[in-house]
N, C-alpha and C positions, 0 to 999 in steps of 0.2 A: 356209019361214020359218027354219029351222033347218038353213042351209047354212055350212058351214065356208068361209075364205079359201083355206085350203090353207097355215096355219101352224100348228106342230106346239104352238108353247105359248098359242095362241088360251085355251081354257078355265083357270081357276081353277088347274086342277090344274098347269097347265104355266107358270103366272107363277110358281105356290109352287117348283114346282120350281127354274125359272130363278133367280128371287131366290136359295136354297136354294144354285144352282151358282154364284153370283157377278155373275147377269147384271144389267143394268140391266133396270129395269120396265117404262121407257117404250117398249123397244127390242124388236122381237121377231125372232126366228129364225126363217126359213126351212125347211122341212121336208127333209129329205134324198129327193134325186130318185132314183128308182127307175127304172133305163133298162130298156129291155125287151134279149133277145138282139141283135135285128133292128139296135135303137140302135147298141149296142156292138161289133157286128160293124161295122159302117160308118165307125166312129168308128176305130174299130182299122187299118184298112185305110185311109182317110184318113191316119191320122196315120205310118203305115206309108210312104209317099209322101212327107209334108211334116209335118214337125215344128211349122211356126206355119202359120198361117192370116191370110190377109188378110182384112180389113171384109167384103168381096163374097165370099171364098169361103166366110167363117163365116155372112154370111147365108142362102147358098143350100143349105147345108150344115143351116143351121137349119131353115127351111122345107122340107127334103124328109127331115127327122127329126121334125118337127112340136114340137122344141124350140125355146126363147129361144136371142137370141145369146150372153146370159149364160151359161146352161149349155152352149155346145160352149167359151165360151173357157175357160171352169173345170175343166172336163172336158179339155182340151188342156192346161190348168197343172198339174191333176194327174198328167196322165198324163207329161209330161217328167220331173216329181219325181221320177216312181215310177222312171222309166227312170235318171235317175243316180244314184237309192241302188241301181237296180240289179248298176249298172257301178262 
């Protein structure tokens, strides 16, 4: 009965917060994903190959991370970023 959605400002404490940061009320934030090694190593080595990802190669990519297709394209927007403040 007391199962969380898997958003980080669900409780009380995390709307005062939000509010507190500027956020709107009605609107909630997502929890920051936590990739395991296994994830990130794949993801690395993927991107190592091919810099963007088509529909089909992000879905099968998804499903055999057992991630959404949201988080490998997000994960692929970050990691490009990362790569030209690199450079």
């Amino acid at each position: 009965a007391d199962e969380s959605s898997g958003y980080e400002s669900e409780s009380a404490g995390g709307e005062r917060a939000a509010a507190a940061a500027g956020g709107t009320r009605g609107r909630q934030r997502r929890a920051r994903t936590a990739f395991t090694s296994e994830q990130v190593c794949r993801l690395e080595k993927t991107f190592q190959r091919q810099k963007y990802l088509g529909a089909s190669e992000r879905r099968k990519l998804a499903a055999a991370l057992q991630l959404s297709e949201m988080q490998i394209k997000t994960w692929f927007q970050n990691r490009r970023m990362k790569l030209k403040r690199q450079i």
